[in-house]
C-alpha positions as CSV (number, residue, x, y, z in Angstrom):
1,X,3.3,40.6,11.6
2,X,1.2,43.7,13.0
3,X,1.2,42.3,16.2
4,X,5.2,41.0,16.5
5,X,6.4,44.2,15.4
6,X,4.4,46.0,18.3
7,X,5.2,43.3,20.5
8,X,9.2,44.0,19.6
9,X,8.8,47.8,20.1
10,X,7.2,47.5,23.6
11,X,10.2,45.3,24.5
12,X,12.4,47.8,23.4
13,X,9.9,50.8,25.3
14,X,11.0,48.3,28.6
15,X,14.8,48.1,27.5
16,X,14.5,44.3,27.1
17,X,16.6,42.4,24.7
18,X,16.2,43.2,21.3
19,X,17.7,40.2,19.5
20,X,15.6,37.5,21.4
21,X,12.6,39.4,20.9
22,X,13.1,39.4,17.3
23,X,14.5,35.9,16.8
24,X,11.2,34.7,18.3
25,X,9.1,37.4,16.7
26,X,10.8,35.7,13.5
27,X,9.8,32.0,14.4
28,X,6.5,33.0,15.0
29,X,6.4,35.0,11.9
30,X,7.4,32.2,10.2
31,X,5.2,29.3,11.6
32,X,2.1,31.7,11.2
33,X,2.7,32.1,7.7
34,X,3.5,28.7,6.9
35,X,0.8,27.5,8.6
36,X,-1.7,29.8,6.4
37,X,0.0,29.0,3.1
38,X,-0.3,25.5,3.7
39,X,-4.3,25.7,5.1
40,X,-5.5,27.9,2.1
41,X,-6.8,26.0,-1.0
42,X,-4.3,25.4,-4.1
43,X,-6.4,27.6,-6.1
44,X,-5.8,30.7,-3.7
45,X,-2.2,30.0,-3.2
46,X,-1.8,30.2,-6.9
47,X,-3.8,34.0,-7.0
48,X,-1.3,34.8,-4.5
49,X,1.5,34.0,-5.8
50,X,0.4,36.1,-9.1
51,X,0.3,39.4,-6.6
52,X,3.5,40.9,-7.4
53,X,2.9,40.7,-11.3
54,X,0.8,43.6,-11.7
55,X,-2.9,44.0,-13.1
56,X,-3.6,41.8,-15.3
57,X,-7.0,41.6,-15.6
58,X,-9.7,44.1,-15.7
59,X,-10.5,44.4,-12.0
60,X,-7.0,45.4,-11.4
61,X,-6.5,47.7,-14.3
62,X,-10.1,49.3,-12.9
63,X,-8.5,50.0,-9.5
64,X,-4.9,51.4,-11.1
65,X,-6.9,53.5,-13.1
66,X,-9.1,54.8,-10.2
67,X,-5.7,55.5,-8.0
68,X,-5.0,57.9,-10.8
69,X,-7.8,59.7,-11.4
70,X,-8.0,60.2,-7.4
71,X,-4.4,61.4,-7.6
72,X,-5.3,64.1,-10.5
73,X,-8.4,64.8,-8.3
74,X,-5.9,64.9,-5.3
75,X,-3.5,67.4,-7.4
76,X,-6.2,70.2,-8.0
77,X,-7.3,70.6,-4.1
78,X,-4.2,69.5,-2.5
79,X,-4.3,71.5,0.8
80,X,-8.0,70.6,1.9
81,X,-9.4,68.2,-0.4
82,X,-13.1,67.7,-1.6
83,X,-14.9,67.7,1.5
84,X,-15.1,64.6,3.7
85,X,-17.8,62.1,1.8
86,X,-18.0,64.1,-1.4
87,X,-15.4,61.1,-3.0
88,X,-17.8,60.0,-5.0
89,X,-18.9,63.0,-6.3
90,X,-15.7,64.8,-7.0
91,X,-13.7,62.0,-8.8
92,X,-16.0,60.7,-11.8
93,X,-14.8,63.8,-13.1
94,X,-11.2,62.5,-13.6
95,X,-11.8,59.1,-14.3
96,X,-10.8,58.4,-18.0
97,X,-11.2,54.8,-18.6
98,X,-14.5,52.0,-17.8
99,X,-17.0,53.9,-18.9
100,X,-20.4,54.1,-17.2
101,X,-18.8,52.6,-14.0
102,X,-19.6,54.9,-11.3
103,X,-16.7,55.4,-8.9
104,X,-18.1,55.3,-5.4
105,X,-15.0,54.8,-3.7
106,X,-11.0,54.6,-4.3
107,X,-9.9,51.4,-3.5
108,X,-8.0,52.3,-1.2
109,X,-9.0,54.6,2.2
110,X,-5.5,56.3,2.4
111,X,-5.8,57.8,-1.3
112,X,-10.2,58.3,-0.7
113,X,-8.9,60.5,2.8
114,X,-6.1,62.1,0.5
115,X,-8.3,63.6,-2.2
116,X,-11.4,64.0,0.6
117,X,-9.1,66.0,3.2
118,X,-5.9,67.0,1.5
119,X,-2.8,67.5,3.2
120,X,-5.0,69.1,6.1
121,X,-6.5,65.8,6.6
122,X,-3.9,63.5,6.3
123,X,-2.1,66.1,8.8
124,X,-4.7,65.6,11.7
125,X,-4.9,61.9,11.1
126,X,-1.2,61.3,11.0
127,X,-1.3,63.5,14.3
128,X,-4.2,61.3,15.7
129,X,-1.7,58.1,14.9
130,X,0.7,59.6,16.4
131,X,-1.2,60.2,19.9
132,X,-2.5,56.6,19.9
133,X,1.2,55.4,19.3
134,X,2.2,57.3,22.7
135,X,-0.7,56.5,24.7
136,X,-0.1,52.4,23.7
137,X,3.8,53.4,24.6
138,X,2.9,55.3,27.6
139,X,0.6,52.2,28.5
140,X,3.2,49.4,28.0
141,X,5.8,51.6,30.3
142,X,3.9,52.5,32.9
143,X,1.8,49.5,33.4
144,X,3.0,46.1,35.2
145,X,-0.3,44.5,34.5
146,X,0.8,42.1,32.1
147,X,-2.9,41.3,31.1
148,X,-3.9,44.8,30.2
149,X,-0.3,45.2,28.3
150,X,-0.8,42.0,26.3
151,X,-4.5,43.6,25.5
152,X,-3.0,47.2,24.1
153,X,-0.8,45.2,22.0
154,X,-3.3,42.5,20.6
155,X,-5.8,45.6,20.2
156,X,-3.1,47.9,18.6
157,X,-1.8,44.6,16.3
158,X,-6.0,44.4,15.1
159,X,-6.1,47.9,14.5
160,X,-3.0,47.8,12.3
161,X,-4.1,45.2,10.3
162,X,-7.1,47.0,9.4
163,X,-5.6,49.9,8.6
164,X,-2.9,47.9,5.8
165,X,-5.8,46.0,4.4
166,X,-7.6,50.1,4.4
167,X,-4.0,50.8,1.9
168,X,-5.7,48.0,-1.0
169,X,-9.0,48.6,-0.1
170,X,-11.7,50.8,0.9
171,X,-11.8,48.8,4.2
172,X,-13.1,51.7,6.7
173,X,-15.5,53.0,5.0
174,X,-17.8,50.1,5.9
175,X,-19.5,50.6,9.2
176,X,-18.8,47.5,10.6
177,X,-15.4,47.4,10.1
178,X,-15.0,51.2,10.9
179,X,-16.8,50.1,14.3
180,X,-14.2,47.4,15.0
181,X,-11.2,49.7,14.2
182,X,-12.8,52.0,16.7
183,X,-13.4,49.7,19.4
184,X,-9.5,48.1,19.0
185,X,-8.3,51.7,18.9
186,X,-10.2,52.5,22.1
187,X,-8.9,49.6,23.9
């Protein structure tokens, strides 16, 4: 999906047509995720269809009850945060609910960067997105190496995908994956 949608906007960066682009950007879409719903195991189909119903058990209550302690943590420092890394310090403070379970991080790296850096930090990194969005424009304009294009996009699409899996999870803040996100947004 990543991937289409960037694919769709550098068509539009070139002025090609916009309604083929996203009729096949659709069919691909489509074939992808029908493909993947019918390889994955019965057992995991039925989780997933259970995603839109809410917590229901207690690893999900756990992580609703951490957004909202890093939220309350979030509304006390809201211009500059905690201090990069001092998460797991600041929050346990807030947290009202699992007892002895120490809160390392927040489930999810947008809200851990939100109480860590405050609106200071979510400024420079939104400002950062924004300079890798023109340079990958920039790139697919410019550029009539179709190789090199089709690698910004793939690269961009990766680095994309990391970053929605970082909204449900604290996905960058393991070194490996934090390495690969680098590496895709480098390329």
């Amino acid at each position: 999906a990543a991937l289409g949608a960037l694919w769709m906007a550098a068509l539009s960066w070139r002025g090609a047509r916009r309604r083929m682009a996203a009729a096949v950007a659709a069919v691909a879409l489509l074939l992808v995720v029908g493909f993947g719903w019918t390889a994955i195991p019965a057992t995991a189909r039925g989780h997933l269809a259970t995603a839109f119903a809410g917590p229901a058990d207690g690893s999900g209550l756990y992580r609703v009850d951490v957004a909202v302690a890093t939220l309350q943590a979030f509304s006390d420092r809201p211009l500059l945060g905690f201090g990069l890394g001092a998460y797991e310090d600041a929050v346990p403070a807030y947290k009202r609910n699992h007892g002895d379970v120490r809160v390392r991080h927040a489930e999810s790296d947008a809200l851990e960067l939100l109480a860590e850096g405050g609106l200071v930090g979510l400024a420079l990194v939104a400002w950062l997105t924004f300079m890798v969005l023109r340079g990958l424009r920039d790139r697919v304009t410019a550029s009539r190496d179709r190789f090199r294009n089709a690698l910004a996009l793939a690269a961009a699409g990766g680095a994309a995908t990391l970053l929605a899996h970082s909204l449900i999870d604290f996905n960058l803040r393991l070194p490996a994956n934090a390495l690969v996100f680098a590496a895709l947004a480098g390329l």
